[in-house]
C-alpha positions, 0 to 999 in steps of 0.5 A, a space after each residue: 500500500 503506498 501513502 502519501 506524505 503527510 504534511 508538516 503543519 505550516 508555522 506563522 509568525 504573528 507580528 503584534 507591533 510590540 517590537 521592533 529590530 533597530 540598526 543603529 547608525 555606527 556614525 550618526 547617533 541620531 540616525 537608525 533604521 526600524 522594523 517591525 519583528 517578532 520577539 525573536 527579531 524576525 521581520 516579515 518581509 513580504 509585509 514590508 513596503 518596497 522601500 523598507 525592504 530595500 532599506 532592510 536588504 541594505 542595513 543586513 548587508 552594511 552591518 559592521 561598516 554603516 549599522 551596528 549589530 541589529 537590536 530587538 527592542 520595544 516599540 515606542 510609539 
């Protein structure tokens, strides 16, 4: 008899708004960029505008030249 493969059950990851994961600017304190995340620090990408993807994509790969190492921080609005 042959079965088929079960599936593994998709998980979510729900962003509630609560946190955010920050990219302080190593050169100009006054200057960061914000996403929202889980608590864990995972940014939904696909809900992001195109411009905040672009400037998510480009904060990951300056880390350590431009941006300190991300944090994952309470929202403050």
């Amino acid at each position: 008899m042959h079965s088929s493969p079960k599936q593994a059950p998709q998980q979510t990851v729900q962003i509630d708004g609560q946190f955010e994961l920050r990219f302080q600017s190593l050169f100009h304190s006054g200057k960061a960029l914000a996403f929202p995340c889980d608590s864990h620090g995972d940014v939904m990408l696909d809900v992001l505008s195109d411009k905040a993807l672009e400037n998510y994509l480009f904060a990951r790969a300056v880390v350590g030249h431009e941006y300190a190492n991300p944090v994952i921080q309470v929202r403050e609005d």
